[in-house]
C-alpha positions in Angstrom: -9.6 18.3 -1.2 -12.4 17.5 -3.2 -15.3 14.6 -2.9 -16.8 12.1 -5.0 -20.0 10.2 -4.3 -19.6 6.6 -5.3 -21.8 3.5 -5.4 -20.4 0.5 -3.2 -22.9 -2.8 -3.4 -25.5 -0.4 -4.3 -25.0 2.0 -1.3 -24.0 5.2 -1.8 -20.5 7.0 0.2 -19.2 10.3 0.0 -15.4 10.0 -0.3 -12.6 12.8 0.2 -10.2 13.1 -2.8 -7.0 14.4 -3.0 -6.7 16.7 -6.0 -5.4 14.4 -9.5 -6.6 11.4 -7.4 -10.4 10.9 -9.4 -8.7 7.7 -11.7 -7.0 6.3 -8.4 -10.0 6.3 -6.2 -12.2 5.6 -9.0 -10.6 2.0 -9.7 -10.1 1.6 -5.8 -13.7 1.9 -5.7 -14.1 -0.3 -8.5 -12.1 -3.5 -7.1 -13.8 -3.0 -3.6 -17.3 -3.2 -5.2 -16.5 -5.9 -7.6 -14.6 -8.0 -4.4 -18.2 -6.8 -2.1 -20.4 -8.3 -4.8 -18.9 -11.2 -5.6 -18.6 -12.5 -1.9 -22.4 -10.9 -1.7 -23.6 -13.2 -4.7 -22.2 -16.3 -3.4 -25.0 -16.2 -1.2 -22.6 -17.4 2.1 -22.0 -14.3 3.4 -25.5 -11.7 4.0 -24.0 -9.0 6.7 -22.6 -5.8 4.7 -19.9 -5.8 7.7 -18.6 -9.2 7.2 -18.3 -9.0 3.4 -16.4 -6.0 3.7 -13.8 -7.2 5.9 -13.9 -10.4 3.3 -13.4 -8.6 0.5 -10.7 -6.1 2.6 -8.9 -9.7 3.3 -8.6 -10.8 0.0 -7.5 -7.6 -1.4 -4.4 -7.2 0.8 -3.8 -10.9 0.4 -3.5 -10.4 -3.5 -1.1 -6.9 -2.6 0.6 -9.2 -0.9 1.1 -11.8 -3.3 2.8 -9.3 -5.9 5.9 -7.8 -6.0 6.9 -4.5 -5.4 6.4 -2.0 -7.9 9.3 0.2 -9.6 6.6 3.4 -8.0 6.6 1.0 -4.2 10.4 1.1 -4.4 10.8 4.3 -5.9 8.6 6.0 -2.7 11.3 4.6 0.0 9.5 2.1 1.5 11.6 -1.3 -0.3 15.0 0.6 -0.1 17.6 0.6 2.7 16.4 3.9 4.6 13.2 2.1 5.8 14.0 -1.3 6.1 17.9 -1.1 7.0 18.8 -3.9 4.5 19.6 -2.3 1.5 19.7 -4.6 -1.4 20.0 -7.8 0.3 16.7 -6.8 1.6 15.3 -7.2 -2.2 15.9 -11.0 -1.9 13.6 -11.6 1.5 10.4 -13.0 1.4 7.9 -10.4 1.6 6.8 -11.3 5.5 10.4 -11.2 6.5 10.7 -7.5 5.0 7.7 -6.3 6.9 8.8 -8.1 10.0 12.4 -6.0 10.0 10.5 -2.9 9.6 8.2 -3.7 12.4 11.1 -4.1 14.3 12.5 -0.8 13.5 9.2 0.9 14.0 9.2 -0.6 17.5 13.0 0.0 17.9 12.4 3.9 17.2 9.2 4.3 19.2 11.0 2.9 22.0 9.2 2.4 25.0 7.0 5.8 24.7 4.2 3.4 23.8 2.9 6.6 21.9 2.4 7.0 17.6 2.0 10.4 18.2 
């Protein structure tokens, strides 16, 4: 695994990267410092900590508000083997999907209480 240094609100980071993954964690990078400095130059929010939990917030609430991708349900995650639905699944609101697979995440762990 390689690493790239990139510039986040003007600080610099020294990220991991898988091999082929430059383009991907380039334009990651890219839509967290653009989300950082915008909530930044509204002039609200000062603390580095809380404008990056902002800008984390409103990046997983615009994830969620598209649908999956043909590459999302290609991976296994919106077919039947992880959500136990199969294509009825497909027709769920997207809070309704993740709620099923909680359950079956908590259904296999059982009551080991462990991830690991």
């Amino acid at each position: 695994m390689k690493q790239l240094e990139v510039q986040i609100m003007g600080q610099s980071y020294l990220l991991g990267c898988p091999e082929g993954g430059d383009s991907r964690l380039l334009e990651a990078v890219e839509k967290v410092d653009t989300a950082m400095c915008k909530i930044r130059d509204a002039g609200k929010v000062k603390a580095r900590d809380r404008i990056a939990v902002l800008a984390a917030l409103n990046l997983a609430f615009d994830v969620t508000e598209r649908p999956a991708t043909p590459a999302f349900q290609a991976s296994g995650f919106a077919n039947s083997e992880f959500t136990g639905h199969g294509d009825a699944d497909a027709t769920l609101p997207p809070d309704a999907r993740l709620s099923g697979l909680l359950q079956r995440l908590d259904h296999a762990l059982g009551t080991d209480g462990r991830l690991l």
